[in-house]
C-alpha positions as CSV (number, residue, x, y, z in Angstrom):
1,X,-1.0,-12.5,14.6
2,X,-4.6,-11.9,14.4
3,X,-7.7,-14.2,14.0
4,X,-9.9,-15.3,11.3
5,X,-12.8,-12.6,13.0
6,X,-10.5,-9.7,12.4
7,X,-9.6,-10.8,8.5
8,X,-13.7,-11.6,8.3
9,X,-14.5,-7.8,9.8
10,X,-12.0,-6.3,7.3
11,X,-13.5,-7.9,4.7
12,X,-17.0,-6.6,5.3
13,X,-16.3,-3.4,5.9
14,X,-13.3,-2.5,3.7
15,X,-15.0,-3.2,-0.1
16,X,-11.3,-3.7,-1.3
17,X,-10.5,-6.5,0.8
18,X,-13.3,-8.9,-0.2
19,X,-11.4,-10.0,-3.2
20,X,-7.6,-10.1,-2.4
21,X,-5.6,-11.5,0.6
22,X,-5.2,-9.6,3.7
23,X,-1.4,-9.0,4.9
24,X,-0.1,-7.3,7.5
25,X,1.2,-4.7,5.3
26,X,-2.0,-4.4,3.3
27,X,-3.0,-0.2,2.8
28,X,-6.3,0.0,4.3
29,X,-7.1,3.4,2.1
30,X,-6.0,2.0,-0.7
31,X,-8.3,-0.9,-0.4
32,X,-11.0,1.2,-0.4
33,X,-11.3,2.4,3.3
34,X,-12.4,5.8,3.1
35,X,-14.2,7.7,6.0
36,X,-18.0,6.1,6.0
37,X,-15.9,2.6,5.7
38,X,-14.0,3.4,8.6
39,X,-16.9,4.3,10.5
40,X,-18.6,1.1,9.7
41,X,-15.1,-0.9,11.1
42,X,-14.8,0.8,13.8
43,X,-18.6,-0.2,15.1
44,X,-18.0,-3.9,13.7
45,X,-14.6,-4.1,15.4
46,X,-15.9,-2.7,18.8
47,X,-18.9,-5.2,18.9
48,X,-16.9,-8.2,17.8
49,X,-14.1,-7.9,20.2
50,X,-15.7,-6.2,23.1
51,X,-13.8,-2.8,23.2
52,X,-14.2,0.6,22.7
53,X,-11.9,2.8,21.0
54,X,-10.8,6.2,22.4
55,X,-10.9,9.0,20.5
56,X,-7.1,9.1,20.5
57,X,-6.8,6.3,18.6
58,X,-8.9,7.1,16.0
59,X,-6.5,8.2,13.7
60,X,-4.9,7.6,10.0
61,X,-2.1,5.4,12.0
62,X,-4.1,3.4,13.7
63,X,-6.4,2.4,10.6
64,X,-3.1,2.3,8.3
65,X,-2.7,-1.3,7.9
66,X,-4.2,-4.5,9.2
67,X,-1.1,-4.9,11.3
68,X,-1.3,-1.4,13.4
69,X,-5.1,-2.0,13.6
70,X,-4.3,-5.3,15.0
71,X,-2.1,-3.8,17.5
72,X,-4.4,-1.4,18.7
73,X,-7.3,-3.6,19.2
74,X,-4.9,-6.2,21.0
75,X,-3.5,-3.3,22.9
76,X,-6.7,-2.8,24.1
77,X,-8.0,-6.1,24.6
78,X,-4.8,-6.7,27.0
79,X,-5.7,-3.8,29.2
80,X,-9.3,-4.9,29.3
81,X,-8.5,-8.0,30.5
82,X,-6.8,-6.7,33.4
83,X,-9.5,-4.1,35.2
């Protein structure tokens, strides 16, 4: 599961989120995260945790749900941590 940073970066970037609890399943759009929101994740996301996201990722999937935003950003962590 994710950390406390992750649930703290959602909440300041996704306006929806600052009021109700976080879950895995939680609709990112439907909390509010529309394309200048995702924009401002993205940056706060990449500066807390050190990684950049590919184009590639960038996508509807990716920024779904806490849980598949999760993955991704662990995904990446993982394979920075080994190079």
């Amino acid at each position: 599961m994710w950390d406390d940073r992750f649930v703290d970066v959602l909440r300041a970037a996704v306006p929806g989120l600052r009021e109700q609890p976080v879950t895995a399943e939680t609709c990112l759009r439907g909390a509010g995260l529309d394309s200048l929101a995702t924009i401002e994740l993205l940056l706060l996301l990449e500066d807390a945790y050190d990684v950049s996201l590919p184009d590639e990722l960038l996508t509807g999937a990716t920024f779904a749900t806490p849980a598949s935003l999760w993955r991704t950003l662990d995904e990446l962590r993982a394979a920075a941590a080994t190079t």
